[in-house]
C-alpha positions as CSV (number, residue, x, y, z in Angstrom):
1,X,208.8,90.6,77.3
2,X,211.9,90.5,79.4
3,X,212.5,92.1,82.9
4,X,214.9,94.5,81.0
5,X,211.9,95.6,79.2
6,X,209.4,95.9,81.9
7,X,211.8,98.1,84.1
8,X,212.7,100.6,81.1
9,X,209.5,102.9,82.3
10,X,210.9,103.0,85.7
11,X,214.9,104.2,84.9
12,X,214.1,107.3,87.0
13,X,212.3,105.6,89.7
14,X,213.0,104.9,93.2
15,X,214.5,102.1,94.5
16,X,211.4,101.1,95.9
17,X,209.4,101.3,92.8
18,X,212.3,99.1,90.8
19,X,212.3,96.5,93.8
20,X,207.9,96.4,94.1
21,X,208.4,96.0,90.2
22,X,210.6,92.5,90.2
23,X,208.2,91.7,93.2
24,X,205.4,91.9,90.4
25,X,207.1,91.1,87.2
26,X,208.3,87.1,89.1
27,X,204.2,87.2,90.3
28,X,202.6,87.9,87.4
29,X,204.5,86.8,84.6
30,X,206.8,84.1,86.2
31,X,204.6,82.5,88.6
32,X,206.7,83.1,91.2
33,X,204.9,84.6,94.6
34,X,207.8,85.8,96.8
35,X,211.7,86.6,96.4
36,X,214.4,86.5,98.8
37,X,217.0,89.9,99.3
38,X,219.4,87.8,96.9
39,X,216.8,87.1,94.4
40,X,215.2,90.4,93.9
41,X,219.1,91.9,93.8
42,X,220.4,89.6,91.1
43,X,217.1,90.4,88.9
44,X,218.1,93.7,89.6
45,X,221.4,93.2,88.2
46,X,220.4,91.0,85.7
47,X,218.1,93.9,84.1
48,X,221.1,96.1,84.1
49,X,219.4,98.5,86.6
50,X,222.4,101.3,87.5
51,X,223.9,101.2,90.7
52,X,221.6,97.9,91.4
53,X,224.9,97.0,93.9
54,X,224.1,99.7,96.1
55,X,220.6,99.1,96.9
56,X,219.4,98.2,100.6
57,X,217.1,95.9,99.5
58,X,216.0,95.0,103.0
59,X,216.1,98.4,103.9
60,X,213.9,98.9,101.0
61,X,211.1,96.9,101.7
62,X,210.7,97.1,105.1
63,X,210.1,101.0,104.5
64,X,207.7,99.9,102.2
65,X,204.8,99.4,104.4
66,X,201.2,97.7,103.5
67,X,202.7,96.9,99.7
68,X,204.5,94.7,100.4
69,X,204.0,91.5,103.2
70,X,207.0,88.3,103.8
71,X,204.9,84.9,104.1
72,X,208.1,83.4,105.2
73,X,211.4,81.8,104.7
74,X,213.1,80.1,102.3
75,X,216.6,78.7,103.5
76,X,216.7,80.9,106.2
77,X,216.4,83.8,104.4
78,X,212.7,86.0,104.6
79,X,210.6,85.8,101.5
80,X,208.9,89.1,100.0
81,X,205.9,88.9,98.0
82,X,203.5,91.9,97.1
83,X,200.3,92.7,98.7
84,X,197.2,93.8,96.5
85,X,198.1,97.2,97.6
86,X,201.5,96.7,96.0
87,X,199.8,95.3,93.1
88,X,198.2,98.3,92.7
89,X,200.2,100.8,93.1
90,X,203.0,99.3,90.3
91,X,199.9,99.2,88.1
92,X,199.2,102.3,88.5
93,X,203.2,103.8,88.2
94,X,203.5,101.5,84.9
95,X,200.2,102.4,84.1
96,X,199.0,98.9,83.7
97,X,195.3,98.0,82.6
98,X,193.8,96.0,85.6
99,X,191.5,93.7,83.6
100,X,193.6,90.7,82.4
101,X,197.4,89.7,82.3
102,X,197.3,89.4,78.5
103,X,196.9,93.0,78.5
104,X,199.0,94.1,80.9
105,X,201.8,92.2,78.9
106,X,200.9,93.8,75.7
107,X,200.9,97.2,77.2
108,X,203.9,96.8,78.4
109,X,205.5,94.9,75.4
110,X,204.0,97.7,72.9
111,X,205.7,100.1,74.9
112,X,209.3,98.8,75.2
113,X,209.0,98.6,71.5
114,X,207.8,102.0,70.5
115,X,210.9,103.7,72.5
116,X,213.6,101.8,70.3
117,X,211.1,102.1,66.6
118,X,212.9,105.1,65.0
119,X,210.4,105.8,62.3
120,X,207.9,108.7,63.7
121,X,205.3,107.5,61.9
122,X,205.8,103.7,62.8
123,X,206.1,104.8,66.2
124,X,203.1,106.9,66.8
125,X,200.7,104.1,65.5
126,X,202.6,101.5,68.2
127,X,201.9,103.9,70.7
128,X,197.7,104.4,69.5
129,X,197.9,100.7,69.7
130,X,198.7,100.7,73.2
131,X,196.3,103.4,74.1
132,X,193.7,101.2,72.4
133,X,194.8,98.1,74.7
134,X,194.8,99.5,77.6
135,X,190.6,100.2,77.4
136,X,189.9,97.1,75.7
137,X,189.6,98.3,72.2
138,X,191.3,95.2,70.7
139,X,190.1,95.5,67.2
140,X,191.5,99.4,66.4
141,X,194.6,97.9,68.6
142,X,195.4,95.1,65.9
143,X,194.8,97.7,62.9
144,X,197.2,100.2,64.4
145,X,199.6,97.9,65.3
146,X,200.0,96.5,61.6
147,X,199.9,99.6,60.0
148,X,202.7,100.4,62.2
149,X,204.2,97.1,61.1
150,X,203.9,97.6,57.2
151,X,205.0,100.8,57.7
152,X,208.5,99.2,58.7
153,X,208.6,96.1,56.0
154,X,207.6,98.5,54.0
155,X,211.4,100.7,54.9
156,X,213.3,97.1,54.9
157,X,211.7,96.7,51.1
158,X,212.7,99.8,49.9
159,X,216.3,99.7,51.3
160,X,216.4,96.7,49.4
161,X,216.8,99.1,46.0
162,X,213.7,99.8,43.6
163,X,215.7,97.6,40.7
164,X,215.0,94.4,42.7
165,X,211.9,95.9,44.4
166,X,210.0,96.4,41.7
167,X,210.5,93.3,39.9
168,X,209.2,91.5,43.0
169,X,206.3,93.4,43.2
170,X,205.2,92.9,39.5
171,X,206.3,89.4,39.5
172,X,202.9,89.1,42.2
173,X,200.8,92.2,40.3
174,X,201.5,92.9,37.1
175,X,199.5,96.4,36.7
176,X,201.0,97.2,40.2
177,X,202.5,100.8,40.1
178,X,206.0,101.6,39.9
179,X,207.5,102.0,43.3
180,X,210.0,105.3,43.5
181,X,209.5,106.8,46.8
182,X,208.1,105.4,49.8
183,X,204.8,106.8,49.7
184,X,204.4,105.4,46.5
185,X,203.7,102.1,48.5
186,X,200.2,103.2,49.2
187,X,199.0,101.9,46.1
188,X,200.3,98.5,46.6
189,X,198.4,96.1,48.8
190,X,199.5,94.6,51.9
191,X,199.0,91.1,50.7
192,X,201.3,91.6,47.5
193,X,204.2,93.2,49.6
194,X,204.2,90.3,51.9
195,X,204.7,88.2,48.7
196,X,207.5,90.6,47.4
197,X,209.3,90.3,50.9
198,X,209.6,86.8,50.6
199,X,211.1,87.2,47.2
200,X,213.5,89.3,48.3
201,X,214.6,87.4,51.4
202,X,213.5,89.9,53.9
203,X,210.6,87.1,54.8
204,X,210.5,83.1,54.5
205,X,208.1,81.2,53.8
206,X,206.7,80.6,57.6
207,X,206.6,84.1,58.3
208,X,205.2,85.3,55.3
209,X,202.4,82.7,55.5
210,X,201.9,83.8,59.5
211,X,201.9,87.6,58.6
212,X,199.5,87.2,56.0
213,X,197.3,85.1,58.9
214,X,197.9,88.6,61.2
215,X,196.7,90.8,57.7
216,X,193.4,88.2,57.5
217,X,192.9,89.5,61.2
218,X,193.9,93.3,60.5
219,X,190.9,93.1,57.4
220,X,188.4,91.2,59.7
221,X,188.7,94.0,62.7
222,X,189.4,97.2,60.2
223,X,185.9,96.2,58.0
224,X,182.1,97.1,59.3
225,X,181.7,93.6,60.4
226,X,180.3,92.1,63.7
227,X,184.1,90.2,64.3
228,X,185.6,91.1,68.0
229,X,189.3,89.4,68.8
230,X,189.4,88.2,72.1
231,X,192.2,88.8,74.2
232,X,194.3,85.7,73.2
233,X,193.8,86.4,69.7
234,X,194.9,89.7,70.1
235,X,198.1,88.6,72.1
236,X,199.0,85.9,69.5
237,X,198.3,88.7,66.8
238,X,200.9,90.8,68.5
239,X,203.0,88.2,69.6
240,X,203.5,87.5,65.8
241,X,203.6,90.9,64.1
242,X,206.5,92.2,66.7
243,X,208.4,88.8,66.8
244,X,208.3,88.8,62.9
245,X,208.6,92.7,61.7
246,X,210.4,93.7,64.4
């Protein structure tokens, strides 16, 4: 997740909001406590944030009150870190699970990516997946998040043309039905699609082979079975499945 992304929810925000938001995006994801003026304004600009040149940062934050605190200097120039009040309250503007920064970075990842998935369909499971992050429930979160996903290799497969389409798929399942509209992929399994996608060049080998890893985890957390991902597993899951499909 870039900075670019993690603004995008605030593009009709205050100034104060966008500047308590680099504040937190440097702490949390960059390990970075505290910014200068010049720091926070050239993330600013960096992100592409409109008008960023015009912003009184100093102004800004010293209107900001108990959110934010300076812990010193750095070159002569005052530092500007966020208290936990600050913490809070970008949380709670971006909507941010408090639990674990795993999550938050999923949310927030998930989210950037459902506003540029054109697909309706494709785009309403990305956002149950994020709804199912944010309270924990990490197994429904990986199965909505790949059906969103083979919803979307399933579009790149078909643009491909059902005379190569086809072929592939039978090549991989002989008694596999004929594909001739979309919705006709619901009779062909995930695992034989993947296969298809690699010979059609829409996959290589690596990512195939990783994908059908993330499908081994999709079965595991969709079945009646006594499996729970942990958060890592769920962010390498994701990690994978938007890095690859999307």
């Amino acid at each position: 997740m870039t900075l670019v992304e993690f603004l995008a929810p605030l593009a009709t925000a205050g100034n104060r909001e966008k500047c308590l938001a680099v504040l937190y995006f440097y702490q949390r994801y960059l390990s970075k406590d505290s910014l200068t003026v010049e720091q926070i304004r050239t993330a600013l600009h960096h992100a592409r944030v409109p008008k960023w040149s015009n912003v009184n940062i100093a102004d800004v934050l010293n209107k900001s009150g108990a959110y934010v605190d300076s812990p010193g200097l750095e070159d002569n120039r005052r530092l500007w870190k966020l208290t936990p009040s600050g913490e809070k309250h970008i949380r709670t503007i971006l909507k941010l699970p408090t639990a674990e920064p795993e999550i938050e970075h999923d949310v927030t990842t998930l989210e950037g990516l459902a506003v540029k998935v054109s697909d309706l369909i494709a785009r309403g499971y990305i956002e149950e997946a994020v709804k199912c992050i944010s309270v924990g429930a990490l197994r429904a979160a990986v199965v909505f998040l790949w059906t969103g996903a083979i919803r979307t290799l399933q579009q790149k497969a078909f643009a491909k043309g059902t005379t190569k389409l086809n072929p592939a798929i039978v090549k991989h399942d002989p008694k596999a039905r004929t594909v001739k509209k979309l919705e006709d992929f619901a009779y062909i399994k995930d695992s034989i699609l993947l296969l298809a996608l690699q010979e059609l060049g829409i996959l290589d080998k690596g990512e195939k082979t990783t994908l059908e890893e993330a499908l081994n985890l999709r079965n595991r957390c969709g079945h009646p079975t006594k499996y729970k991902p942990g958060i890592s597993k769920a962010s390498s899951f994701i990690e994978d499945v938007v890095g690859i499909v999307f």
